[in-house]
N, C-alpha and C positions, 0 to 999 in steps of 0.2 A: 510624828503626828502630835500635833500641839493641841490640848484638851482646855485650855488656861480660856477663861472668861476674862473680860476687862472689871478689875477692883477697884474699887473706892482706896481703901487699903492697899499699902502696900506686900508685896508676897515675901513669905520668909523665905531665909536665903536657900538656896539649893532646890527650892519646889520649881514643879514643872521643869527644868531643864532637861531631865532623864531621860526625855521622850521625845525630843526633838533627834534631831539626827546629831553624829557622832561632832564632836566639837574638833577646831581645826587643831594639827596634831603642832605641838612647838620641836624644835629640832630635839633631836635623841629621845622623844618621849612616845611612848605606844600607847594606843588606847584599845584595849583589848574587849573581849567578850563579857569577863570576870566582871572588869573595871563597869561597864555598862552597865548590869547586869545591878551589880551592888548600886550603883547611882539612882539607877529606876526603884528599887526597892529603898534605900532613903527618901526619897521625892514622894513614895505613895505614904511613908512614914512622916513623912512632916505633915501633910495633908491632913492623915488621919487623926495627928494631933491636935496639928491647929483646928480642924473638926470638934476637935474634943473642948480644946477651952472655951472654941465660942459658946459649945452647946453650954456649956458651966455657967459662962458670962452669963447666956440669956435667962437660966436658970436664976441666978442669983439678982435679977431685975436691975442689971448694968445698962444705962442709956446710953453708957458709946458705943451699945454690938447692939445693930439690928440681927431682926429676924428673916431677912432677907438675906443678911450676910450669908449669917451662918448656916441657912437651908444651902447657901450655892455653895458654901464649903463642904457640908456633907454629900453631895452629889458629886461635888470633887473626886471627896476621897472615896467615894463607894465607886466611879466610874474607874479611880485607879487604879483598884483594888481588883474590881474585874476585869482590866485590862491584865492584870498580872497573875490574876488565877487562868485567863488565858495563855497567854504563856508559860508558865508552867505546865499548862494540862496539854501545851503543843510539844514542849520538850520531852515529855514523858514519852508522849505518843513516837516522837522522832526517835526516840532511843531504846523503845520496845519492838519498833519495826526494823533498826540496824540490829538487835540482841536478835531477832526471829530469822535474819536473812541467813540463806545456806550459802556456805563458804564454796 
């Protein structure tokens, strides 16, 4: 699922990728769960930065960061963010109910 708005700006490198489906495998190379897993949690981390500097920019009354910008950034990363405390709180849930199953 791709969350990515169309930007004026261009995106730093590695955002949004994590969340599209798995990228095509090259020969000998695996793309595992881990691998995933760590991508999607870098991509909500660069989000929540780049979040972070606009809000600084705008703070500091920089006229090349709107306030437009940087309100769609922080919805960004606050939609990333819960998309991945989602997950998390589904992984828990999945490995509290294999820990509960009778053998």
């Amino acid at each position: 699922m791709d969350l990515r708005l169309p930007s004026v700006t261009p995106p730093l490198a590695g955002t949004g990728t994590a969340w599209r489906s798995a990228p095509a495998r090259d020969a000998g190379t695996e793309v595992g769960f881990s691998s995933a897993l760590k991508g999607a949690l870098q991509s909500v981390s660069a989000a929540q930065n780049r979040s972070t500097a606009l809000q600084q920019e705008v703070q500091l009354d920089n006229p090349a960061v709107s306030l437009e910008e940087t309100m769609v950034a922080m919805q960004k990363a606050q939609i990333g963010f819960q998309a991945t405390l989602h997950v998390r709180n589904r992984m828990l849930q999945a490995y509290t109910d294999i820990m509960n199953m009778q053998v």
